[in-house]
N, C-alpha and C positions, 0 to 999 in steps of 0.2 A: 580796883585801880587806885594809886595813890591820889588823894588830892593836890597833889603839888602839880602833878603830870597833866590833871584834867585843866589847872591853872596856866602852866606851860603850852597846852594845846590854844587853849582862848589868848593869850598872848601873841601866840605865831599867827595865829588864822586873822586878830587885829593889826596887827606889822604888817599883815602880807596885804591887808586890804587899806590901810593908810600908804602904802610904798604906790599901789597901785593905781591909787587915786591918785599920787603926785604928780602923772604924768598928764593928767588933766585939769591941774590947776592954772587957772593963767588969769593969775589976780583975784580979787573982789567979783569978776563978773562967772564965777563957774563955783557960788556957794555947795550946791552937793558935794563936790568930788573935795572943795575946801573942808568942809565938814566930816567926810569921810575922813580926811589924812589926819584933821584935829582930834574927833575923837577914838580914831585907830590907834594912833600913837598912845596918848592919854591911858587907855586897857590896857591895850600893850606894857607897857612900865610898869601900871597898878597891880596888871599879874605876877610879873616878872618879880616885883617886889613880894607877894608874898612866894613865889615859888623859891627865892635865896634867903628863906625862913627854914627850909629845910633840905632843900638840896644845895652843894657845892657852887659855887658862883661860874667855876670853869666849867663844869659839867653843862649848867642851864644855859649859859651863852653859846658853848658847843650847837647844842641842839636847836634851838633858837636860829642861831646864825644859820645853820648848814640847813635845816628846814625849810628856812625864811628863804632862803637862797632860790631853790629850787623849786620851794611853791610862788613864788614872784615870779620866776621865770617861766612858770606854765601856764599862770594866769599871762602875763605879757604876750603869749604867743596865740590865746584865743582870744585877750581884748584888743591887742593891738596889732595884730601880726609876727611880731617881733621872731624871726628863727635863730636860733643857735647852731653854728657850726658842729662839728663832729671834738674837736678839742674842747669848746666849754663844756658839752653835754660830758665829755669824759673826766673833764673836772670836776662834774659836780654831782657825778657818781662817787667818785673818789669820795667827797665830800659827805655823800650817804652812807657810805660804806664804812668813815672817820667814823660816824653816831652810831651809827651799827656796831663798832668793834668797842667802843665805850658802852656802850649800854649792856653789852652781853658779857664784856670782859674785865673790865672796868670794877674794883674794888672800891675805887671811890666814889660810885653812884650813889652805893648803900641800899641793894636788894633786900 
């Protein structure tokens, strides 16, 4: 596997888990989940920064984004409850499906 993709994976899995923690931040009094979302974000970027070293900038945010998406919102529905009606869930199919037909079709990925 490329090293940029294994870079990209720790990037999204850090976003997903700073986005998740923001929802438990409320102030100075909830250091964890503050620490979480600081040094989530922080990886996040760092990776990100080397993975548009070698892969296309649209590409990386594609996947990122539409990832990010989706794994936010699965983590949200076992930490906090949160459901998704039948139209997001089908939005953000779509959304998988976008990365899906770049990744497989897509000349500008650079297979």
């Amino acid at each position: 596997m490329n090293a940029a993709y294994v870079y990209l994976a720790i990037a999204i899995c850090s976003e997903v888990v700073a986005t998740v923690s923001m929802k438990a931040v409320k102030g100075l009094s909830t250091p964890i989940p503050l620490l979480l979302m600081i040094v989530g974000y922080g990886v996040a970027f760092w990776m990100l920064t080397l993975v548009v070293r070698t892969v296309p900038v649209g590409i990386a945010y594609a996947v990122w984004a539409g990832l990010g998406i989706v794994m936010v919102s699965v983590a949200a529905l076992f930490i906090y409850g949160q459901k998704l009606d039948v139209p997001a869930m089908l939005g953000m199919g779509l959304i998988v499906l976008g990365v899906v037909v770049i990744q497989l079709f897509s000349k500008t990925v650079g297979h």
